[in-house]
C-alpha positions in Angstrom: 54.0 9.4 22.7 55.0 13.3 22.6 58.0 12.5 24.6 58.8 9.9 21.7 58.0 12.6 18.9 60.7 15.0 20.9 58.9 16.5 23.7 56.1 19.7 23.6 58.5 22.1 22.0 59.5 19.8 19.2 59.0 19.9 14.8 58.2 16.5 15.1 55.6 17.2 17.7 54.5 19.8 15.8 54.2 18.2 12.2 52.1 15.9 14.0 49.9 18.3 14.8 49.1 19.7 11.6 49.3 16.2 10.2 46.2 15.6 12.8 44.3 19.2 12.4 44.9 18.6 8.1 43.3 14.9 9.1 40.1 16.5 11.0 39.7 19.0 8.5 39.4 16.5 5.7 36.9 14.4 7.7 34.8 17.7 8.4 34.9 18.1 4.5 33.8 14.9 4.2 30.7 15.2 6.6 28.1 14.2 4.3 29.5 11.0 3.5 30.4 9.7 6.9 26.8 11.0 8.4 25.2 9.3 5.1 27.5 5.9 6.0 26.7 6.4 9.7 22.9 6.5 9.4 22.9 3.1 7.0 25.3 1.4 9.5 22.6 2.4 12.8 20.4 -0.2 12.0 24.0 -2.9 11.5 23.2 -4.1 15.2 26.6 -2.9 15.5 27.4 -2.3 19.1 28.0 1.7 20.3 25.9 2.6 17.2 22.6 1.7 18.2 21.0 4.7 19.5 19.8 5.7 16.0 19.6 9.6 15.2 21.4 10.4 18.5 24.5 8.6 17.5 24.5 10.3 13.8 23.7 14.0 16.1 26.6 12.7 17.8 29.4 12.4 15.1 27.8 15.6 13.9 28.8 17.6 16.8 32.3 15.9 16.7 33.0 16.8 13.5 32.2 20.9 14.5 30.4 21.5 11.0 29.8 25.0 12.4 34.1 26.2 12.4 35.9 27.6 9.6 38.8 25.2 8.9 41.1 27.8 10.9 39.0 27.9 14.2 38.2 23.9 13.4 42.6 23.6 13.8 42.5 25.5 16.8 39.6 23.4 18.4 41.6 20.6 17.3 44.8 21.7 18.8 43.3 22.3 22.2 41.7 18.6 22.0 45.3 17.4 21.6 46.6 19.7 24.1 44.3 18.8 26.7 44.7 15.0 26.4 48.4 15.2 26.4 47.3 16.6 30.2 45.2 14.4 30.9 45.8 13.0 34.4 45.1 9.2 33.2 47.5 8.7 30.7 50.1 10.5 32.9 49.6 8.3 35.9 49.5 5.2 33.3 53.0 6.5 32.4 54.3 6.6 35.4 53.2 2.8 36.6 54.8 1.7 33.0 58.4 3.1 34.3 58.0 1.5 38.0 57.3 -1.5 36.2 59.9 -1.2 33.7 61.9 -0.4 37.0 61.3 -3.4 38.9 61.8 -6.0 36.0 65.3 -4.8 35.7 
């Protein structure tokens, strides 16, 4: 995905990235809604949700309540920077070329 947005070093790349932290911020300001909506969907019997006040503690923590929206940006740029290294997606990369290799 960053290589289709330009590479590391690119505007695009980087609009996205403020697109994302501008994203995250507005979610964080948004907190007491989405816990509120949260907590009434625990007892849904929806599946991932059903641990009750740890799952609501749990978006809490995501959602860094705790930053000012300038350390909540960087936070958020390192979460990007360190899944764009993430070993995974890079060996999932690779296999998609040798596959796109092999079929032509």
């Amino acid at each position: 995905m960053v290589e289709g947005m330009g590479g590391k070093d690119s505007v695009h790349y980087s609009e996205f990235q403020e697109y994302c932290c501008e994203a995250y911020n507005i979610l964080r300001k948004s907190a007491n809604l989405i816990l509120n909506l949260f907590a009434l969907m625990v007892d849904g019997n929806i599946q991932d949700i059903d641990q009750g006040e740890k799952s609501i503690v749990k978006v809490q923590e995501k959602l860094r309540l705790d930053l000012t929206d300038e350390e909540a940006n960087v936070y958020f740029r390192t979460l990007i920077t360190e899944s764009v290294r993430a070993l995974f997606p890079q060996i999932a990369e690779t296999v998609h070329r040798w596959a796109n290799y092999w079929r032509s």
